[in-house]
RODO-2510 file (C-alpha; in nm, 4 decimals, decimal comma):
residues 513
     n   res          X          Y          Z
     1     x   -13,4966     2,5176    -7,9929
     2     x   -13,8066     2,7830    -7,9380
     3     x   -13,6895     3,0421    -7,6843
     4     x   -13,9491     3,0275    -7,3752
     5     x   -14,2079     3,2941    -7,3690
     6     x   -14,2183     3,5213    -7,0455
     7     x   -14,4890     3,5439    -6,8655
     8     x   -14,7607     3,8859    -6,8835
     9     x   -14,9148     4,0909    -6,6601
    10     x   -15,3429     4,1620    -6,7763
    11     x   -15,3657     4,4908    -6,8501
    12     x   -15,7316     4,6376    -6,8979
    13     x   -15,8076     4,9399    -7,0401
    14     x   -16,1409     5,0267    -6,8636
    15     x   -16,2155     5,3279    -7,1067
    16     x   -16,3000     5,5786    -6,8558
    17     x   -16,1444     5,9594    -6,8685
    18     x   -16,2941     6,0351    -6,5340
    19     x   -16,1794     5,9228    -6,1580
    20     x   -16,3356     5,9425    -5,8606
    21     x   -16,2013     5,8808    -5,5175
    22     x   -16,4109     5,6678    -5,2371
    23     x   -16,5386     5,9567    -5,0427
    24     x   -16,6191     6,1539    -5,3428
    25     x   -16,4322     6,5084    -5,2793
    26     x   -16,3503     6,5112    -5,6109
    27     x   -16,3528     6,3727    -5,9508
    28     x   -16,0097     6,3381    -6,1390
    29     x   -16,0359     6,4067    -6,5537
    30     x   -15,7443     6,1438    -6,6908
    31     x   -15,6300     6,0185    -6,9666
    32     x   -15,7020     5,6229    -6,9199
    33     x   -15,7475     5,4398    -6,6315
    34     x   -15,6327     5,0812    -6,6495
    35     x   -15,6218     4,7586    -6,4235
    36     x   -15,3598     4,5412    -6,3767
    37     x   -15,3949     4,2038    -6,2853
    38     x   -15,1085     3,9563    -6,2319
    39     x   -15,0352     3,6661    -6,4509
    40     x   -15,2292     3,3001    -6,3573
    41     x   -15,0354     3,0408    -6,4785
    42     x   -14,6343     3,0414    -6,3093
    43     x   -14,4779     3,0484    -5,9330
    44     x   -14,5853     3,3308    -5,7340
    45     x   -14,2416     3,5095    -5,7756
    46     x   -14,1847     3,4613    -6,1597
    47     x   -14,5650     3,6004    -6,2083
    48     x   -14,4586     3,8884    -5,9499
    49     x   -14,1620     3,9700    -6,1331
    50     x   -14,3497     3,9405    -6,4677
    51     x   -14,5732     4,2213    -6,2945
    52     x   -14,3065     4,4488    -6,2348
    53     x   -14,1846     4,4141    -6,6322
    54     x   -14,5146     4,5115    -6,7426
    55     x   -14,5096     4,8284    -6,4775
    56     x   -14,2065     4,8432    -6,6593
    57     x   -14,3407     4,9046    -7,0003
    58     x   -14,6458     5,1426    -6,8779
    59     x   -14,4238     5,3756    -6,7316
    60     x   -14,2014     5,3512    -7,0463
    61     x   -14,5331     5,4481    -7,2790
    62     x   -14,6030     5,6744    -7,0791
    63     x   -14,2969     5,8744    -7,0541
    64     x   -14,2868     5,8289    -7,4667
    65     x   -14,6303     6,0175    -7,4901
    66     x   -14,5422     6,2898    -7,2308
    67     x   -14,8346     6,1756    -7,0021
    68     x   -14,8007     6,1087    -6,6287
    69     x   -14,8174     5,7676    -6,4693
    70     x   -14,9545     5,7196    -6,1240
    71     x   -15,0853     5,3977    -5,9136
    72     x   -15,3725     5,3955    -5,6624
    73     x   -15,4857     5,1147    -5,4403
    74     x   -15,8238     5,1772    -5,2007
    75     x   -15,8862     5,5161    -5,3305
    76     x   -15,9210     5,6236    -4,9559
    77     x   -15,7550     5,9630    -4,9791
    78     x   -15,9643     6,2893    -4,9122
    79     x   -15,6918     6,4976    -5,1145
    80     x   -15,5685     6,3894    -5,4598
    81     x   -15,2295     6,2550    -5,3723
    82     x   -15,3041     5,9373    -5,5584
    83     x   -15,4649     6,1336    -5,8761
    84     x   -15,2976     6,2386    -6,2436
    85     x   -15,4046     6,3867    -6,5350
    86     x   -15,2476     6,1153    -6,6983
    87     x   -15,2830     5,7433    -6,6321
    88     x   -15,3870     5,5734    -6,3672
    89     x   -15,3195     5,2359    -6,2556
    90     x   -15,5323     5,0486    -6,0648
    91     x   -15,3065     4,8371    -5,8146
    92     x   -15,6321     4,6332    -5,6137
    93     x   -15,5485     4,3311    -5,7676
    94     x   -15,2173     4,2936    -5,7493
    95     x   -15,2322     4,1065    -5,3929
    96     x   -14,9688     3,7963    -5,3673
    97     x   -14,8129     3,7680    -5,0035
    98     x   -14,4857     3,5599    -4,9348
    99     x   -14,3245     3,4608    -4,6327
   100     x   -13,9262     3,5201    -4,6244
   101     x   -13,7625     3,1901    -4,6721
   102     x   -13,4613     3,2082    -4,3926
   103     x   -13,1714     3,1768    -4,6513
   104     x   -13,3049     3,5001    -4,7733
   105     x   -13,2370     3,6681    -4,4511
   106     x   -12,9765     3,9015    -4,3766
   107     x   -12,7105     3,8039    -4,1474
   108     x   -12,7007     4,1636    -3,9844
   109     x   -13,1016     4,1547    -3,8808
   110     x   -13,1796     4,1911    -3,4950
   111     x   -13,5879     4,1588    -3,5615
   112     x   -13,7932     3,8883    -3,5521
   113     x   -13,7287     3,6760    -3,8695
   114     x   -14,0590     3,4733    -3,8250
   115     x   -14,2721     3,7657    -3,8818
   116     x   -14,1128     3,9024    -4,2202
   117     x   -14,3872     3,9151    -4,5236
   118     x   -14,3392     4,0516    -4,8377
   119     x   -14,6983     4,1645    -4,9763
   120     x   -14,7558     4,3180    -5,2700
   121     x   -14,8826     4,6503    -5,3390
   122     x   -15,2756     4,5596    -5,3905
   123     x   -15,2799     4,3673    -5,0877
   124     x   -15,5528     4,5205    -4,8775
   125     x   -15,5061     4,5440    -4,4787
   126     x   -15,8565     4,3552    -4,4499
   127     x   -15,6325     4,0761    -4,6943
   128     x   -15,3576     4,0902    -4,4334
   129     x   -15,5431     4,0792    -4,1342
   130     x   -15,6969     3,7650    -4,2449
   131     x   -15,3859     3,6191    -4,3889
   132     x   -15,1563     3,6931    -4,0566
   133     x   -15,4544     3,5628    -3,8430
   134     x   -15,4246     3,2351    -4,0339
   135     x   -15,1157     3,2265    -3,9641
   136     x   -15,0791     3,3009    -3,6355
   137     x   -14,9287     3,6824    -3,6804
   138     x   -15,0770     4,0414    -3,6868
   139     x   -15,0188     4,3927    -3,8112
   140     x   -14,8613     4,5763    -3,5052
   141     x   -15,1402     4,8840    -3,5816
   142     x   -15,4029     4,9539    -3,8352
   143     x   -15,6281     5,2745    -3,9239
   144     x   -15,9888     5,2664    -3,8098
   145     x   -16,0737     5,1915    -4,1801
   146     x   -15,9182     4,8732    -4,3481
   147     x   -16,0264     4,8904    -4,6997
   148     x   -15,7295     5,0424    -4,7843
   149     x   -15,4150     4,9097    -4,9356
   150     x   -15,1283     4,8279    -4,8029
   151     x   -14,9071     5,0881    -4,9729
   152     x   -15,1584     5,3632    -5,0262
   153     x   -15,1807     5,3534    -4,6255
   154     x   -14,8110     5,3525    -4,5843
   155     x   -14,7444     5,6167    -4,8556
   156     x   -14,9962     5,8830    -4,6827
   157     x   -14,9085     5,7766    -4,3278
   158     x   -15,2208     5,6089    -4,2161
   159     x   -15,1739     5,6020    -3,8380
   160     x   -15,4083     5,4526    -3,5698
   161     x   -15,4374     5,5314    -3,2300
   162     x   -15,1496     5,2906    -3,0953
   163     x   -14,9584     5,5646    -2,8610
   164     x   -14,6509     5,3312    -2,8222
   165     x   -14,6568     5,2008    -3,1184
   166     x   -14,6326     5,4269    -3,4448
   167     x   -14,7891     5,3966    -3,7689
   168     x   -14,8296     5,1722    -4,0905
   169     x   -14,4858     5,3040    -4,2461
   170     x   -14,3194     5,2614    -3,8916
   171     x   -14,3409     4,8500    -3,9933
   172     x   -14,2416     4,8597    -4,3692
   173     x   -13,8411     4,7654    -4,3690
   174     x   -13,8022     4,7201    -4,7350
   175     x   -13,9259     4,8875    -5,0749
   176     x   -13,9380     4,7397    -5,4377
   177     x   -13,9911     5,0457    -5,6332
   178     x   -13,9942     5,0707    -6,0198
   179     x   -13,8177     5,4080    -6,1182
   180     x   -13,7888     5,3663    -6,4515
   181     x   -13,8652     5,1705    -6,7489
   182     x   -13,5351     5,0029    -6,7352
   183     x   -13,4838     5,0285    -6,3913
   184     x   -13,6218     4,8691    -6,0336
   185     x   -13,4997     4,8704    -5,6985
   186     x   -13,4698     4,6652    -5,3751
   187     x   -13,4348     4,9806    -5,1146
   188     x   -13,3504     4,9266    -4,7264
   189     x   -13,1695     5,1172    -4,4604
   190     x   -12,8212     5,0639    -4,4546
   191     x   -12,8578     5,1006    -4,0789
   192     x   -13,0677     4,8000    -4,0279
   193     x   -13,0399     4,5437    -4,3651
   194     x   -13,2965     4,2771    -4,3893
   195     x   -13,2710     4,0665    -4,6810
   196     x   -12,9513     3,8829    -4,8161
   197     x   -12,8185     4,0079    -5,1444
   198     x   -12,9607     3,6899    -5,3163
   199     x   -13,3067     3,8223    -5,2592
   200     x   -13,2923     4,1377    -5,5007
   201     x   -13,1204     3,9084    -5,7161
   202     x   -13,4445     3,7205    -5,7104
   203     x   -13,7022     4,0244    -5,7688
   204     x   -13,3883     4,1328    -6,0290
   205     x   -13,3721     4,4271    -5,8927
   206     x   -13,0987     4,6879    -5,8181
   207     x   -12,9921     4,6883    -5,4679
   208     x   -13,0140     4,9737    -5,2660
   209     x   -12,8995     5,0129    -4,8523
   210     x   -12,9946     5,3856    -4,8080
   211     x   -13,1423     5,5627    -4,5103
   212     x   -13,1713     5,8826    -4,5879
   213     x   -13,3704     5,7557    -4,9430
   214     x   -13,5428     5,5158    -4,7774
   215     x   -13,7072     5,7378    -4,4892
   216     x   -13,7785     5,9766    -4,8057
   217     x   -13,9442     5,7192    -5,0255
   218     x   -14,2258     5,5306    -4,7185
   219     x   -14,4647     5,8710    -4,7114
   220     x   -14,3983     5,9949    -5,0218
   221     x   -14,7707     5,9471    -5,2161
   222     x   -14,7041     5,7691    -5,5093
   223     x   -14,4373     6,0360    -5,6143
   224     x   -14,1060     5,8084    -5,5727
   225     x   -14,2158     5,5897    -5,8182
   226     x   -14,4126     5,2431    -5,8817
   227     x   -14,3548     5,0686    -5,5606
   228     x   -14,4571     4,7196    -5,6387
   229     x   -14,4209     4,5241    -5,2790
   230     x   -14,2931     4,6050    -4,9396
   231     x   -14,1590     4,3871    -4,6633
   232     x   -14,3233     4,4210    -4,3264
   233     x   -14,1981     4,3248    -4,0066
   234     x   -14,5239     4,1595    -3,8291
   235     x   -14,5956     4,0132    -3,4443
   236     x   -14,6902     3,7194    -3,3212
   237     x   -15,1104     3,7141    -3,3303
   238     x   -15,2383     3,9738    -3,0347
   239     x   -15,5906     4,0272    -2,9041
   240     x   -15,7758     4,3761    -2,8263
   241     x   -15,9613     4,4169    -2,5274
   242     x   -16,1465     4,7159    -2,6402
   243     x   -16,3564     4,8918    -2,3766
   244     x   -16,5805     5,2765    -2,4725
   245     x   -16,7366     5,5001    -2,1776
   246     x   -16,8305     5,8229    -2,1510
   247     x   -16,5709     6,0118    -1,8603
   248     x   -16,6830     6,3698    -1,7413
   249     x   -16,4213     6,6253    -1,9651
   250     x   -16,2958     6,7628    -1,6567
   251     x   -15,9009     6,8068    -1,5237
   252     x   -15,8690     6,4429    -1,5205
   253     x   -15,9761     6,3920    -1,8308
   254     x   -15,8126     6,6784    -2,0204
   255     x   -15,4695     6,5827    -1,8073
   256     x   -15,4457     6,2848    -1,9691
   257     x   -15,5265     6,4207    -2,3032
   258     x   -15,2185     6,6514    -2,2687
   259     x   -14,9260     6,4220    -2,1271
   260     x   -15,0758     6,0052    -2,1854
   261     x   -15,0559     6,0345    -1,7911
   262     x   -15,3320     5,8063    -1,6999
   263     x   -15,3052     5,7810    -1,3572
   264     x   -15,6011     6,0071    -1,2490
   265     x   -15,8266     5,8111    -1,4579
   266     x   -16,0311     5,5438    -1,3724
   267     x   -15,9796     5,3086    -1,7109
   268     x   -16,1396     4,9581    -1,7388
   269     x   -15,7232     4,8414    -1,7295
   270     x   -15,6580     5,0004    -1,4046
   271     x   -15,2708     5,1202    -1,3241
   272     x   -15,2016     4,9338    -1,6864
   273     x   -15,1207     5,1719    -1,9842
   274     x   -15,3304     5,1606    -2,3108
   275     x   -15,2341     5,0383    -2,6218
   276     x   -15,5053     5,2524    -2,7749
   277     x   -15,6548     5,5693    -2,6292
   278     x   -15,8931     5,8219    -2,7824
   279     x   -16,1395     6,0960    -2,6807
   280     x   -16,3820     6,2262    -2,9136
   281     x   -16,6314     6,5297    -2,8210
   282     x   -16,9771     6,6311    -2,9279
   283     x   -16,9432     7,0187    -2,8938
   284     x   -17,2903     7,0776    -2,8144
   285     x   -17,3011     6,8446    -2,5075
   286     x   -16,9701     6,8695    -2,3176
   287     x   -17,1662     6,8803    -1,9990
   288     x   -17,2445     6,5191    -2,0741
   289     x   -16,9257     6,4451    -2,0959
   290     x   -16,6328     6,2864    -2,3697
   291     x   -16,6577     5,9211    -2,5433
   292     x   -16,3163     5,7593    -2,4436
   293     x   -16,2240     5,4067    -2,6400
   294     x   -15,9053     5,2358    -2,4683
   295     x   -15,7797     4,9485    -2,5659
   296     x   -15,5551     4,7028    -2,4111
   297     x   -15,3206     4,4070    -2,5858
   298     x   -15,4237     4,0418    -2,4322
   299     x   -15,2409     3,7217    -2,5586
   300     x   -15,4053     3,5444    -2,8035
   301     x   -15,6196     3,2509    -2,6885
   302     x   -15,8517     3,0521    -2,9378
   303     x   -16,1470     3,0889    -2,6307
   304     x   -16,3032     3,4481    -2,7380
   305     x   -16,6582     3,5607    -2,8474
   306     x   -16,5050     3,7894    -3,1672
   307     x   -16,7121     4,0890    -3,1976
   308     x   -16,9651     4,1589    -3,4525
   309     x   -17,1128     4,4415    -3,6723
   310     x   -17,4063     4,5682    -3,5648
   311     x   -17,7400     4,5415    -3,8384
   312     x   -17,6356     4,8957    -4,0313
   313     x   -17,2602     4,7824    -4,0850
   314     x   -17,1067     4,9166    -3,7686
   315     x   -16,8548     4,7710    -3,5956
   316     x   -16,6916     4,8001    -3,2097
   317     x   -16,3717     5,0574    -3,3560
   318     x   -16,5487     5,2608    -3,5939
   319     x   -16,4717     5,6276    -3,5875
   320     x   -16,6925     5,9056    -3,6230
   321     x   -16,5643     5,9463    -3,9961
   322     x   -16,7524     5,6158    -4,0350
   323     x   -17,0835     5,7878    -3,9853
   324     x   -17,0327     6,1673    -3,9529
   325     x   -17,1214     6,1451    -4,3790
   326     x   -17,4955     6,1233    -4,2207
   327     x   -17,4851     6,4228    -4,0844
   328     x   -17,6609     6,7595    -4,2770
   329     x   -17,5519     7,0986    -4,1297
   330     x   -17,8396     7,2160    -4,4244
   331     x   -18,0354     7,3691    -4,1056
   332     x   -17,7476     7,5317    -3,8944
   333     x   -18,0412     7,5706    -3,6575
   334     x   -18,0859     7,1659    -3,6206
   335     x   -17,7095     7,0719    -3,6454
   336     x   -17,7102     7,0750    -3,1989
   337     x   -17,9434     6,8204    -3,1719
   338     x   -17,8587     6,6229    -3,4592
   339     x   -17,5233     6,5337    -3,3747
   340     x   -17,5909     6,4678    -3,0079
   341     x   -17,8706     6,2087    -3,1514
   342     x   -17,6565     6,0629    -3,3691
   343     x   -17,3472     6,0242    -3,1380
   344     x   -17,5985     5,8852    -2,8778
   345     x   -17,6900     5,6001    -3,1091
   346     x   -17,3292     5,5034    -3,2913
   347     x   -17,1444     5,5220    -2,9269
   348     x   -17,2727     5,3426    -2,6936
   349     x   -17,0896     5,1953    -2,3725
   350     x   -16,9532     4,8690    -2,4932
   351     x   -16,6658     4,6449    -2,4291
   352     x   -16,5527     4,3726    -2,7091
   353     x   -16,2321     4,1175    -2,7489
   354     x   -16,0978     4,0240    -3,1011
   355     x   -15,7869     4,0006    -3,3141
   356     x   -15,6690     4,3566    -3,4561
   357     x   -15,8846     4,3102    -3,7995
   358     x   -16,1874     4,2251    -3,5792
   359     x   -16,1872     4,5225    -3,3818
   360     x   -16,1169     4,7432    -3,7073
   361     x   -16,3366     4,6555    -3,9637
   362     x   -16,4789     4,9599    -4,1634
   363     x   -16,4598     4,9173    -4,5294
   364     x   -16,8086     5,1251    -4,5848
   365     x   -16,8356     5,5175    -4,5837
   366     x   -17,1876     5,6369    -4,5490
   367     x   -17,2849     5,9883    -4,7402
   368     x   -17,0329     6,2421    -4,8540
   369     x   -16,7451     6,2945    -4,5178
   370     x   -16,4886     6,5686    -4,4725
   371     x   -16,1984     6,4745    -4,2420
   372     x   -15,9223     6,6203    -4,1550
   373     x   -15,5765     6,5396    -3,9058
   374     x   -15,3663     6,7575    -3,7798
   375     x   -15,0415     6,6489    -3,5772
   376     x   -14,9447     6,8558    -3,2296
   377     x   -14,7434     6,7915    -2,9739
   378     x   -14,8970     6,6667    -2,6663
   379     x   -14,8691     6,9248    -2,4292
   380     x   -15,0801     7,1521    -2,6892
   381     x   -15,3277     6,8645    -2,7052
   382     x   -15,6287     7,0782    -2,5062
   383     x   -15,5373     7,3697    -2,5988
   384     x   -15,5777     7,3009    -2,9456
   385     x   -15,8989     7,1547    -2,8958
   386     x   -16,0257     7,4531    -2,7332
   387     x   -15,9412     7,6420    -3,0214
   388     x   -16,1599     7,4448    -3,2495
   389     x   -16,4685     7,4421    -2,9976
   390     x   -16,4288     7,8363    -2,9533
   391     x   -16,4133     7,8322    -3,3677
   392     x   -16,6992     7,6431    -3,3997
   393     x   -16,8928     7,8412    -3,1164
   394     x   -16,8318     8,1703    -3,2653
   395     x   -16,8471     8,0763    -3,6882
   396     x   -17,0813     7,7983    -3,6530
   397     x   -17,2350     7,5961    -3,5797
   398     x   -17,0853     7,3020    -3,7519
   399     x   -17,1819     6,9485    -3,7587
   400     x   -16,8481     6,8073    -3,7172
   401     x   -16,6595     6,6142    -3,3940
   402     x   -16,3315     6,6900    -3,2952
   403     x   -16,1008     6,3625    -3,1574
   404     x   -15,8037     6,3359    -3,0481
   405     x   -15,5494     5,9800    -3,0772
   406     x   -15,2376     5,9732    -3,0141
   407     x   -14,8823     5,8163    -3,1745
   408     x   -14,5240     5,7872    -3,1603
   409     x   -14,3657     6,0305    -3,4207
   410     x   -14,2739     5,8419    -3,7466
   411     x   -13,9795     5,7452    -3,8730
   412     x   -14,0492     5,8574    -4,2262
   413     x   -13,8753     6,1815    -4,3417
   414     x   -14,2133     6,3446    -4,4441
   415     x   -14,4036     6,1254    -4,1418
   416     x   -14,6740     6,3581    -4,0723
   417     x   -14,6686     6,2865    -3,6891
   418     x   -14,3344     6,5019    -3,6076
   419     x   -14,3742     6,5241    -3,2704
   420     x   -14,2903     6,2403    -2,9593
   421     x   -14,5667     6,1670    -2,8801
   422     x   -14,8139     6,2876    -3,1260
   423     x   -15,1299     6,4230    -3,0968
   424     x   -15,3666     6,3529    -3,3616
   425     x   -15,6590     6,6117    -3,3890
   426     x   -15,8815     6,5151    -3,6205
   427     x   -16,2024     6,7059    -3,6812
   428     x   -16,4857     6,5352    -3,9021
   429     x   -16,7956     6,6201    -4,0843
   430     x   -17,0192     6,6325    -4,3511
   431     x   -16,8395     6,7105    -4,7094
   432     x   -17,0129     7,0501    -4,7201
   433     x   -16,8961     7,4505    -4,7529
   434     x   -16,9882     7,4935    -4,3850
   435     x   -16,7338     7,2480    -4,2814
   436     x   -16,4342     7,3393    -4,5219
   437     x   -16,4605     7,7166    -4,4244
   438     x   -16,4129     7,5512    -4,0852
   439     x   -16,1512     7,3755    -4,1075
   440     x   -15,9892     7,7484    -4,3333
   441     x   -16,0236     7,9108    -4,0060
   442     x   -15,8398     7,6266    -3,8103
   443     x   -15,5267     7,6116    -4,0304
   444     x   -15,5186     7,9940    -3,9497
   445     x   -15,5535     7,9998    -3,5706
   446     x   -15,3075     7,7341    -3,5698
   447     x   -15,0256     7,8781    -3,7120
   448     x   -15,1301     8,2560    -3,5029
   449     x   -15,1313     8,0441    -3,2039
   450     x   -14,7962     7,9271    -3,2907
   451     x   -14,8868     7,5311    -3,2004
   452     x   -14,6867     7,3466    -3,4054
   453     x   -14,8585     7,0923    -3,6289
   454     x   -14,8423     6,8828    -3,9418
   455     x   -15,1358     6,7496    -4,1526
   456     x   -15,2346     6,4155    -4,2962
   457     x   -15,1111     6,3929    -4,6240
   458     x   -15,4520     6,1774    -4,7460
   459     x   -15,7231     6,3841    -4,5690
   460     x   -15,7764     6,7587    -4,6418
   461     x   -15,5352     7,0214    -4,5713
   462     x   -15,4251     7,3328    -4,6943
   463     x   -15,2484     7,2900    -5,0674
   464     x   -15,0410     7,5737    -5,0421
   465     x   -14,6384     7,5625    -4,9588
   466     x   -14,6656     7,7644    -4,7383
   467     x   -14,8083     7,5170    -4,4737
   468     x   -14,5584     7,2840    -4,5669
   469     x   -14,3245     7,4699    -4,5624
   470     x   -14,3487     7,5895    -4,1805
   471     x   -14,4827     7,2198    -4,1017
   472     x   -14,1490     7,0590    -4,2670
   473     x   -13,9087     7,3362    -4,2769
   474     x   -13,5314     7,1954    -4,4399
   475     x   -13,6899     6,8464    -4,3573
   476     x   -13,8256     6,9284    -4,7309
   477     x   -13,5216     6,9800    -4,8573
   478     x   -13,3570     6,6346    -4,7790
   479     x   -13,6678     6,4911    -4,9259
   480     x   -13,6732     6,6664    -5,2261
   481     x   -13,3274     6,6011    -5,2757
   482     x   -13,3845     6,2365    -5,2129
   483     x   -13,6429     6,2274    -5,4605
   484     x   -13,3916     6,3810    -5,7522
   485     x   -13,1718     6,1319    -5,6691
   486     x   -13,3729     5,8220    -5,7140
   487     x   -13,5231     5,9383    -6,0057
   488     x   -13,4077     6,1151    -6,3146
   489     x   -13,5959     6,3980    -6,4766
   490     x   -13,8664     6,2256    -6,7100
   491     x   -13,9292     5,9901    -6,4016
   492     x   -13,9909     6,2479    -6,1668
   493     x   -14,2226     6,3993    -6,4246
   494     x   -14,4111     6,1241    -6,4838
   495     x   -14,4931     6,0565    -6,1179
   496     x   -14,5754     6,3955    -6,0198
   497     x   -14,9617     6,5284    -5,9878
   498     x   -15,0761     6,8914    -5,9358
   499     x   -15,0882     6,7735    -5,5168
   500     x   -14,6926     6,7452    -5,5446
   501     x   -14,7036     7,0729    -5,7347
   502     x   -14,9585     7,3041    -5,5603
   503     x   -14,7511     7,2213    -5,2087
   504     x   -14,4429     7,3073    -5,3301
   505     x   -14,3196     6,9390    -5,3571
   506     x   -14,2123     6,9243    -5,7797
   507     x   -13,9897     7,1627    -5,7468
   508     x   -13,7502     7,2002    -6,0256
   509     x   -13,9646     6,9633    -6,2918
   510     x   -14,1070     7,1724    -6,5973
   511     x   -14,4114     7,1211    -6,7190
   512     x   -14,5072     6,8356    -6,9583
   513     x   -14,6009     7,0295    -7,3072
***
């Protein structure tokens, strides 16, 4: 009797030694970059599993030849998080989505059981909008650009502008993570189990009920290992009544933008509170006032006009990192007018109704962007901004446009958003010298100021540990700690990249020779 063959992952060797990320800050020298592409024949979960064995078997080879092993999905990160020296694993096609069956279902979970999917890693938020839709459910919040994957959002915190709601790794309630060639886990909290026993069984994986490794390993860029799928907790399908007007930046205004007190504010919703709020400022026309987008959660009825893209590609959410990459600050002497002309055409007054992945549609980026986040407490929300607008005043001018959103802090131990609420600052431009000496001069008044802040771990910050250091404090600890023990030595190696090591974050891990 032949013993049955088990099923392979595709693994293609593309032959290129060089990497470069979507909005082309850098280019990574590696040592192969390969795709992986699941089995076609088989069930979805034996060629899922089958997957993970071949994951298996890179990371083994790789750890034999002293290389590093990392994955990337979109390529959407500014910094180089996602990059290695070593090899790199393209994860885009690795996109089957399941549905919990109920017997899988832990007898301890208080959520929603209907709106449990498993995706795996590949699966791009523009997939799972679609998919939910069809199926009557809907990420709870998304970033302003969806071409990104599920777990490359999740692992660098991608956040929104849903102030009650949180961000992408604020959903994720379970982990399959390969941490070494002979070894994959099933991680959840122990304080909140979702899936039976039976259902590791399934993925064969090692179970693991953890909090403290689990709130370590959902922001932790690529670094805790391979993590193959995630389970996501979704809601029933929502619409977005999305409305954008220019408000004078006056005490009203900057009230709001400092305590989500939206009382003195005449919004489209009335008394109602947002489910999205954000102001974003042209610094050489605050006379003229901010552009405020607010966005308000509608039950979902099958009568609605969906909005549309507009003939370049734009569409009704778009942020100004979706165009700011047109912008030249060549001519310091032109940048005035040029943003002002530009912000007059993207942001118009406009009001639009859709599902969550009809309202946030950007896949595109248009010329070579800078962008960078920075987390603050509310309170310091104007005050920060002020900052940058006296910066840019007095070392400028720059052609970039401070916005501010706003979050619940995260639930991830290295959750950039610390702070409840959050603030998010961000501050975008075009990918020049101009801008980055900018933003130089920002990390520095921040910390003299003593505002407290964190920074997005996928847009550009300062790489020093220093930063993180007085962003995290013993929060880095845990988290390193964590990290050492999920993964043994050679492990840890493998999944490092000179991003864990230039912010202090590979601590302890010689260097491969």
């Amino acid at each position: 009797m032949s013993t049955p063959t088990l099923l392979q992952a595709h693994v293609v060797d593309t032959a290129q030694r060089t990497w470069t990320n979507k909005h082309h800050t850098y280019t990574q020298p590696l040592a192969g970059l390969f795709e992986l592409w699941n089995p076609v024949e088989g069930g979805e979960l034996e060629r899922y599993n089958a997957t993970t064995r071949t994951v298996q078997a890179l990371l083994g080879q790789a750890i034999r030849d002293r290389v590093r092993f990392r994955a990337f999905g979109g390529g959407w990160s500014f910094t180089t998080a996602p990059a290695t020296d070593g090899r790199l694993v393209n994860t885009k096609p690795l996109n089957l989505f399941f549905r919990l069956v109920p017997e899988l279902l832990h007898a301890a979970y208080t959520g929603d059981a209907e709106g449990l999917r498993f995706a795996q890693c590949g699966c791009s938020i523009l997939e799972l909008n679609a998919r939910l839709k069809a199926e009557g459910r809907s990420l709870r919040t998304v970033g302003a650009s969806n071409g990104q994957t599920i777990v490359g959002a999740m692992a660098t915190q991608t956040h929104g502008a849903a102030i009650d709601v949180g961000s992408i790794p604020d959903y994720v309630v379970g982990l399959h993570i390969v941490v070494a060639p002979d070894r994959h886990v099933w991680l959840e909290r122990a304080s909140a189990p979702v899936t039976a026993d039976s259902f590791a069984d399934r993925l064969g994986a090692e179970l693991l009920r953890d909090d403290a490794l689990f709130d370590a390993a959902l922001v932790s860029f690529g670094s805790f290992g391979f993590i193959h799928g995630v389970m996501l907790e979704t809601d029933p399908a929502f619409l977005l009544e999305s409305h954008r007007r220019r408000f004078p930046y006056d005490a009203a205004l900057r009230g709001a933008m400092d305590t989500l007190d939206f009382s003195g504010l005449p919004l489209p919703g009335g008394a109602e509170r947002p489910y999205h709020f954000q102001v974003v400022l042209n610094p050489y026309d605050l006379d003229g006032g901010a552009f405020v987008t607010t966005m308000w959660k509608r039950d979902y009825i099958d009568e609605y006009t969906p909005p549309h893209t507009d003939a370049d590609g734009f569409g009704p959410a778009d942020d100004t990192l979706a165009f700011c990459g047109l912008l030249t600050d060549a001519v310091p002497a032109t940048i005035p007018l040029l943003v002002t002309r530009i912000l007059a055409a993207r942001y118009r007054d406009e009001t639009h109704t859709g599902t969550i992945g009809e309202i946030f549609t950007n896949t595109t980026t248009r010329g070579r962007a800078a962008s960078a986040a920075i987390a603050i407490p509310v309170d310091r929300a104007t005050e920060a901004v002020d900052m940058v607008l006296e910066l840019n005043r007095r070392e400028g001018p720059c052609a970039v446009l401070p916005a501010c959103r706003y979050i619940r802090k995260s639930t991830a131990m290295l959750g950039w958003a610390r702070f409840e609420p959050t603030c998010v600052l961000e501050i975008d431009g075009p990918l020049s010298a101009r801008t980055q000496r900018l933003y130089g001069r920002i990390w520095e008044e921040l910390a003299a100021a003593g505002i407290p802040h964190a920074f997005h771990w996928g847009k550009l910050l300062p790489e020093e540990p220093a930063a993180i250091r007085r962003a995290f404090g013993d929060t880095l600890d845990r988290w390193l700690a964590a990290r050492a023990a999920l993964l043994d030595t050679e492990a840890r190696r493998a999944f490092s990249n000179t991003f864990l090591e230039n912010l202090g974050l590979a601590e302890g891990l010689p260097p491969i020779v």
